[in-house]
C-alpha positions as CSV (number, residue, x, y, z in Angstrom):
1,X,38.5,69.9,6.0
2,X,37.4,69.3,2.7
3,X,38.8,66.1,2.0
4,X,37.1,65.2,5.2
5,X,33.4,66.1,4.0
6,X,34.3,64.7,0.7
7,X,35.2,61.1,2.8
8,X,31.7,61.4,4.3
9,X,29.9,62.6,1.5
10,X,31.6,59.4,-0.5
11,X,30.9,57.1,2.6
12,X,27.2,58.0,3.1
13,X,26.7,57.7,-0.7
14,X,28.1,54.1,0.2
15,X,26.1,53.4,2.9
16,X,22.9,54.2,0.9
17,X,23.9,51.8,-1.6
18,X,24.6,48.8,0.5
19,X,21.5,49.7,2.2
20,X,19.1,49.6,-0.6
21,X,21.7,46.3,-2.0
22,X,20.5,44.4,1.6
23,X,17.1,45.6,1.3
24,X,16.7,44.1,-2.5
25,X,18.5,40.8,-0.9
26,X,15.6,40.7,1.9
27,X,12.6,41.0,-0.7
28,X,14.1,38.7,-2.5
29,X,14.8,35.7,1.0
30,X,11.2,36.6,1.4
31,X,10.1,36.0,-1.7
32,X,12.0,32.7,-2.2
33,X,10.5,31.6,1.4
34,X,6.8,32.5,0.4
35,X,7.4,30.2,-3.1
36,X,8.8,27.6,-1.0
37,X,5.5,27.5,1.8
38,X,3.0,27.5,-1.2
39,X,5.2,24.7,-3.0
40,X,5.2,23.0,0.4
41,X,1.2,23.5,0.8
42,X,0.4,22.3,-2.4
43,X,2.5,19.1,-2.6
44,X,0.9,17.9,0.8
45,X,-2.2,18.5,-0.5
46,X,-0.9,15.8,-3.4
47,X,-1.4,19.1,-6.3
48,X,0.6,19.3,-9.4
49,X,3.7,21.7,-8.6
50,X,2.1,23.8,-11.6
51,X,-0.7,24.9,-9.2
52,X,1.0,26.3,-6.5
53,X,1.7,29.9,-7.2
54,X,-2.9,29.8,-7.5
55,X,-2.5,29.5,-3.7
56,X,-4.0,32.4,-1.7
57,X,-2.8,32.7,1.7
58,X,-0.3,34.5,4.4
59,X,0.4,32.4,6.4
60,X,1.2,28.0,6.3
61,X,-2.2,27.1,7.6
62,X,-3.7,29.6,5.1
63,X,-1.8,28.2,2.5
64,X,-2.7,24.8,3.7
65,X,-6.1,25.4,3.7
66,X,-6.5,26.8,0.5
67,X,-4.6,24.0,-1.1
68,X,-7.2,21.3,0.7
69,X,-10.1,23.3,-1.2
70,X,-8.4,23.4,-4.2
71,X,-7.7,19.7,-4.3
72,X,-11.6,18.8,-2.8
73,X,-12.6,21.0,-6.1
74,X,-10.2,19.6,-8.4
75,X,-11.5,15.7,-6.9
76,X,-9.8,12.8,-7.8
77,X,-7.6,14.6,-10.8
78,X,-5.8,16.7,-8.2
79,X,-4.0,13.2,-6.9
80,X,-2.9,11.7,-10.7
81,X,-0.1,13.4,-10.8
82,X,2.3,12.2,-7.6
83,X,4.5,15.5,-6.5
84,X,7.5,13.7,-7.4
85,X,6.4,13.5,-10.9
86,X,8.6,15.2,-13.8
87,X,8.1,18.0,-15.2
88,X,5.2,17.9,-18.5
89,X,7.5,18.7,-21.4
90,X,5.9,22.1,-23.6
91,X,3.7,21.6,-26.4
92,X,5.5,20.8,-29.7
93,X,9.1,19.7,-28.3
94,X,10.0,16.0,-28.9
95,X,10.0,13.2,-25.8
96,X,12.7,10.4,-26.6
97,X,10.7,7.5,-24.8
98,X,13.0,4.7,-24.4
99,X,12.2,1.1,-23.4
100,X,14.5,-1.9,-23.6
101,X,13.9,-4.6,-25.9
102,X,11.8,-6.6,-23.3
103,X,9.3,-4.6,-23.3
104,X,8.5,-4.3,-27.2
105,X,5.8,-6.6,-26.9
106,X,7.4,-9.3,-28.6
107,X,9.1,-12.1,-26.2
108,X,12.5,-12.7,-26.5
109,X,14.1,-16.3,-26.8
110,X,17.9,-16.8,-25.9
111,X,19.1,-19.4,-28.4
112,X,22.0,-20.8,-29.1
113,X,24.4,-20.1,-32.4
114,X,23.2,-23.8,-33.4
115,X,19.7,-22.4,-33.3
116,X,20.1,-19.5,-34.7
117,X,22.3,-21.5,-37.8
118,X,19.9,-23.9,-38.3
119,X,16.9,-21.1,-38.8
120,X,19.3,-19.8,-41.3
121,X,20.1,-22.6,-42.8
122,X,17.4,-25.0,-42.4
123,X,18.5,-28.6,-41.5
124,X,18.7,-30.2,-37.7
């Protein structure tokens, strides 16, 4: 008899566990979904991913709405930056901006090794 209260006393404790487990995983799905409706709000409303969490709203069309203020306020600024756009790199943490050689400025000639020789070298 009391290894059998000891099994329920050790399978109630478990159940407690998973229960408050699943309930952590549920605030967390819900969470995660209510990120993912304001990021979705704010991108059709063509803001900057960095605005979205400013949303206000409990619902989509909330949400929606809010973001359509927002952008009205923020006027034509709120459409510069396309939702697609990368990420702004922090303050004080170096960019490598490449561009090919095309684009220096400076047009490029093809020439040929007889050209380039007689540039060198002067002569015909």
């Amino acid at each position: 008899m009391t290894a059998e209260l000891d099994q329920a006393r050790t399978a109630a404790a478990r159940t407690t566990e998973l229960e408050s487990t699943t309930e952590g995983l549920r605030r967390q799905v819900a969470e995660a979904e209510a990120a993912l409706t304001r990021m979705t709000a704010a991108r059709a409303a063509g803001l900057p991913d960095q605005l979205a969490d400013r949303l206000r709203g409990g619902t989509a069309e909330e949400l929606a709405a809010d973001a359509a203020e927002l952008a009205a306020l923020l006027g034509g600024t709120a459409s510069t930056i396309p939702p697609s756009a990368p990420p702004i790199p922090a303050p004080g943490r170096p960019v490598e901006t490449l561009r090919p050689s095309s684009a220096s400025g400076t047009p490029t000639t093809e020439q040929t090794p007889e050209e380039i020789s007689r540039l060198l070298f002067g002569g015909k």
